[in-house]
C-alpha positions in Angstrom: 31.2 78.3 -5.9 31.0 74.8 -6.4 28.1 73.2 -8.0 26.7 69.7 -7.0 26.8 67.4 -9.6 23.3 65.4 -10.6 22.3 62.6 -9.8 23.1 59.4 -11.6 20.4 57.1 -12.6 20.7 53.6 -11.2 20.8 50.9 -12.8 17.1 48.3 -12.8 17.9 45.8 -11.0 17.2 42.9 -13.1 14.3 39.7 -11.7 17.0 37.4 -9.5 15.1 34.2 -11.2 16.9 31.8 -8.6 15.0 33.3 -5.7 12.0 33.1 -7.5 12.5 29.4 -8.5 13.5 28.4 -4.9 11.0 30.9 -2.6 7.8 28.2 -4.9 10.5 24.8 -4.6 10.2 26.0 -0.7 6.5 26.3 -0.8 5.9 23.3 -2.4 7.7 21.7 -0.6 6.1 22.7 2.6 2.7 22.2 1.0 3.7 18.1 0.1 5.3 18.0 4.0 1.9 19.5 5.3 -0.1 17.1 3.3 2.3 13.6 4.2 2.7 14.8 7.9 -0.1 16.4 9.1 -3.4 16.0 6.8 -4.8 15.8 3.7 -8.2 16.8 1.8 -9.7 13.9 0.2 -13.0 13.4 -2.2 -15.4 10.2 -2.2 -15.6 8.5 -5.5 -17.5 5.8 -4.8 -20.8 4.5 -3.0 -18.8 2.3 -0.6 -19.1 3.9 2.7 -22.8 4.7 2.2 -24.9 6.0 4.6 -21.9 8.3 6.5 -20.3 9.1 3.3 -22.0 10.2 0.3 -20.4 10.7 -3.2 -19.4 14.4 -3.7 -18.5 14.9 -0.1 -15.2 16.4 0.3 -13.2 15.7 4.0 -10.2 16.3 5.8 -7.8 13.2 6.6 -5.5 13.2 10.0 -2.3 11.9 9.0 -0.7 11.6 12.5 -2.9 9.5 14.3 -1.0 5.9 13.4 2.5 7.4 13.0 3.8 7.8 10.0 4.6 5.3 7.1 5.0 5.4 3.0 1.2 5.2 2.7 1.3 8.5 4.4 2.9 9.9 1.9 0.8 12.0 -1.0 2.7 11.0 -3.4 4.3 7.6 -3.7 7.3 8.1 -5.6 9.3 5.6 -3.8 9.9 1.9 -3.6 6.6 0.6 -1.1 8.0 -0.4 2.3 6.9 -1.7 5.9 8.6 1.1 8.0 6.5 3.0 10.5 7.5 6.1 12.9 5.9 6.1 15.7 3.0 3.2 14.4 0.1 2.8 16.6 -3.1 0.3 15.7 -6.6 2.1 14.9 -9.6 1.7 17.1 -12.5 -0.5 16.0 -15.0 2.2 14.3 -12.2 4.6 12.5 -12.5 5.6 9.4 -8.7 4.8 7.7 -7.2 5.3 4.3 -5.5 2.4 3.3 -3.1 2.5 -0.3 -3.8 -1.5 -1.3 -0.7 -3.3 -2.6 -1.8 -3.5 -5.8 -2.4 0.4 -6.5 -0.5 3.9 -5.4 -4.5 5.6 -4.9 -6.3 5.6 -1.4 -9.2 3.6 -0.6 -11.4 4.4 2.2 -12.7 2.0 4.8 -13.9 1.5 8.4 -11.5 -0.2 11.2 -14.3 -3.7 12.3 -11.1 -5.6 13.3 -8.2 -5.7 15.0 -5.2 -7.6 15.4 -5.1 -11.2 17.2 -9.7 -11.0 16.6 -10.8 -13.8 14.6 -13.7 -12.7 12.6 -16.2 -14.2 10.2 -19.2 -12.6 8.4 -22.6 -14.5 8.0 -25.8 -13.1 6.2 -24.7 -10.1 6.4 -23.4 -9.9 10.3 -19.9 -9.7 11.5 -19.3 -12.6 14.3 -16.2 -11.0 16.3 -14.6 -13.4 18.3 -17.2 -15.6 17.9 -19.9 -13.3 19.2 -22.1 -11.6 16.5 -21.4 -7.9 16.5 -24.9 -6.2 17.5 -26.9 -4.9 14.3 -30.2 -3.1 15.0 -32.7 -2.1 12.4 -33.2 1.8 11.9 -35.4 3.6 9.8 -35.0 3.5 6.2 -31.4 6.7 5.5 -33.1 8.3 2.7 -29.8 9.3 0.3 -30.7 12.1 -2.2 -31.2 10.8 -6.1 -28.8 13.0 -7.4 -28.9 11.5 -10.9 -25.7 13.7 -12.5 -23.4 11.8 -10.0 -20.8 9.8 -11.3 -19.2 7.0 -9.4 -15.8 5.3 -10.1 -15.4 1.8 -7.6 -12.2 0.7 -9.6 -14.0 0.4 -12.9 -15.9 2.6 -15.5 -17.7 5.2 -14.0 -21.1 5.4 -14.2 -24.4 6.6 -12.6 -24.0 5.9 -8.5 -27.3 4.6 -7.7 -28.6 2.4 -9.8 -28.0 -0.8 -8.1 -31.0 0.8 -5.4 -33.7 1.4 -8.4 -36.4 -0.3 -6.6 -35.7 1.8 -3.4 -36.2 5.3 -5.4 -39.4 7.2 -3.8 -40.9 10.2 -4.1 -41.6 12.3 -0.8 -44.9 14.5 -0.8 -42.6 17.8 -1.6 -41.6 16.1 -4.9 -38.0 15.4 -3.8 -36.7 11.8 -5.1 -34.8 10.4 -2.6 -33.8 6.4 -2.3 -35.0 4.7 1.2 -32.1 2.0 2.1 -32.6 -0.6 4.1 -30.4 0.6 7.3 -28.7 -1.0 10.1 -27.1 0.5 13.3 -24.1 -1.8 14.4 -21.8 -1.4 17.5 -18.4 -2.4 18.3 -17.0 -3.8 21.4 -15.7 -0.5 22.4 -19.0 0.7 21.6 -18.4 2.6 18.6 -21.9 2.7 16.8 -22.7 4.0 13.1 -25.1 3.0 10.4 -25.0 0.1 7.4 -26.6 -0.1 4.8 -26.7 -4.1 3.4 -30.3 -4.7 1.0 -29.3 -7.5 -1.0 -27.9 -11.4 -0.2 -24.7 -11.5 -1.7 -21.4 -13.1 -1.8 -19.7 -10.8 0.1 -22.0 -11.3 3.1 -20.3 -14.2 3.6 -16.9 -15.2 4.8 -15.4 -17.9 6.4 -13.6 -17.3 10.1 -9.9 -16.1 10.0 -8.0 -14.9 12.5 -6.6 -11.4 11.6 -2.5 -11.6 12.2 -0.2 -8.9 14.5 0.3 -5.9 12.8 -2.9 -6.1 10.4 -6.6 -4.5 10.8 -9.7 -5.7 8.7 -11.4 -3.2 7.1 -15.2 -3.3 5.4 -17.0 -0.3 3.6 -20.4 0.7 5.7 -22.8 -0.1 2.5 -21.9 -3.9 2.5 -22.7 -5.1 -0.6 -21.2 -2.5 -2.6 -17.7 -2.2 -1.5 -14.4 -3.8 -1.9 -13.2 -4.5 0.9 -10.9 -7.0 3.3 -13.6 -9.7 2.4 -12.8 -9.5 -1.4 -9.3 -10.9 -3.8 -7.2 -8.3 -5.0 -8.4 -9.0 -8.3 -12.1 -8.3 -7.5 -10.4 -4.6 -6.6 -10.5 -5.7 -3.2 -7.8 -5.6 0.0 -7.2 -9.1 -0.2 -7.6 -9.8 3.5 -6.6 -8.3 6.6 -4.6 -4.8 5.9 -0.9 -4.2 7.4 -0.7 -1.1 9.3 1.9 0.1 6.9 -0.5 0.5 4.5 -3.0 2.8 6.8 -1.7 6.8 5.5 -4.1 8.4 7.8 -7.6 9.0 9.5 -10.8 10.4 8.0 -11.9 13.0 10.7 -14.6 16.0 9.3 -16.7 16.9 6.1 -15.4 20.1 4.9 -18.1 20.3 2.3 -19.9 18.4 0.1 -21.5 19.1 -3.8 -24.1 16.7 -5.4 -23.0 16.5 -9.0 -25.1 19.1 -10.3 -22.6 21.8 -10.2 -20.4 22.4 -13.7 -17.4 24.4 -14.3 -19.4 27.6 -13.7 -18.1 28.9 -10.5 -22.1 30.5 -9.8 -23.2 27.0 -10.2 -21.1 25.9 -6.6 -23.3 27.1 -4.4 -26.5 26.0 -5.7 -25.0 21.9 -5.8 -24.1 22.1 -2.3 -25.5 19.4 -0.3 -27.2 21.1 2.9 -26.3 19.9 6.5 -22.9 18.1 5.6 -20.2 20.8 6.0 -18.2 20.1 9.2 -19.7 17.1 10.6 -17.5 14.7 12.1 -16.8 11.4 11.3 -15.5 9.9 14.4 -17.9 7.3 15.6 -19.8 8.1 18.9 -19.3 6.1 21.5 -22.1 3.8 23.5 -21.2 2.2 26.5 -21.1 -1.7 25.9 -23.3 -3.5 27.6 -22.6 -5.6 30.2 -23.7 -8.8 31.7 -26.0 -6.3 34.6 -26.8 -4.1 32.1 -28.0 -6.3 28.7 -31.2 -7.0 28.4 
């Protein structure tokens, strides 16, 4: 009788390290591709696009709409170039990210221009084309005095709001909240949002120029705080109308948005988040221009 012999213990099979190292290369890599070609989360620093975007808010930025360029990119570890895949020219209204040619970071700023428009901004109002751009008054946006917020416009950071001290009220619940002075404007196509502009500055004024093929001028919505196509590249500005190679992409929805209070606490999160903000859009409705019939 024969007997069956027992079995021999295999060998461990030993952690095949190369796999490993290129199964995370392959997902980071598809996380960078995800993030140059198709969009991007991004967080406000800054009050510059005041009323429609507050500091704290966090958004989601399209990265097709244009084409594709280096400002696209997420990370700009090439040489700056002019190349475009399939450019095309924002609308007047959008919301853009724009990488200035004097820093690798993104700004963020709303399309007021386009190319071949001569535009010029006095007290305050855009004259597009020589016809001023229709401003409205509104009531007062009340923006929440969230005092812990730190802002960063190129500079030191420091508290957000306290260029609007002598705005700060309190309501009869005992919130604080800061009452700006708030303007609706419309562009020719009839895209139609709010400014804020509460002070006479330099900025509210600038001489006509005629904004060149294959540029866009871009200003933040709270005008006297934001530096923008009417500012040097010194002053942290754009320095002018923007080329379209340096538009990475298009600012579409809040995702969320916290209002400084929260800390590293996880349980703190929820508490700081700003009610009403998650998921709104930020593509500017659209009013139907009026027309020589039609305006009053």
């Amino acid at each position: 009788m024969t007997e069956t012999s027992p079995e021999q213990p295999t060998a461990t099979t030993g952690i095949n390290w190369f796999a490993e190292i290129r199964g995370l290369a392959v997902m980071l890599l598809a996380v960078l591709a995800f993030h140059s070609f198709v969009a991007k989360p991004f967080y406000i620093p800054s009050i510059s696009m005041m009323p429609n975007l507050l500091v704290g808010d966090r958004l989601v930025v399209s990265k097709w709409p244009y084409g594709w360029n280096w400002s696209s990119a997420s990370f700009h570890v090439f040489p700056r170039g002019t190349w475009s895949v399939l450019g095309r020219t924002p609308e007047y209204g959008d919301i853009v990210i724009v990488v200035p040619p004097n820093r690798t970071d993104d700004l963020i700023k709303r399309v007021v221009a386009l190319p071949g428009d001569r535009i010029a901004v006095i007290n305050g109002q855009i004259i597009l084309n020589g016809k001023p751009v229709p401003q409205t008054i509104e009531p007062p946006v009340r923006i929440p005095a969230d005092d812990p917020l730190k802002c960063n416009d190129g500079g030191a950071a420091g508290p957000c709001y306290d260029a609007f001290a002598a705005y700060r009220q309190r309501l009869p619940n005992g919130r604080d909240v800061y009452e700006m002075p708030t303007f609706r404007e419309t562009l020719p196509n009839g895209a139609t949002y709010q400014v804020i502009d509460h002070i006479d500055e330099d900025l509210d004024h600038f001489a006509e120029i005629t904004v060149p093929p294959g540029h866009v001028f871009l200003m933040g919505d709270n005008r006297d705080h934001s530096a923008d196509s009417r500012a040097a590249l010194w002053e942290n500005g754009l320095g002018g109308p923007v080329p379209l190679s340096d538009i990475g992409g298009r600012a579409e929805f809040i995702t969320f948005s916290l209002n400084g209070t929260e800390t590293w606490n996880p349980l703190t999160w929820w508490s700081s988040l700003r009610n009403g903000r998650a998921w709104t859009s930020l593509r500017p409705p659209l009013l139907q221009p009026a027309t020589p019939e039609t305006a009053p």
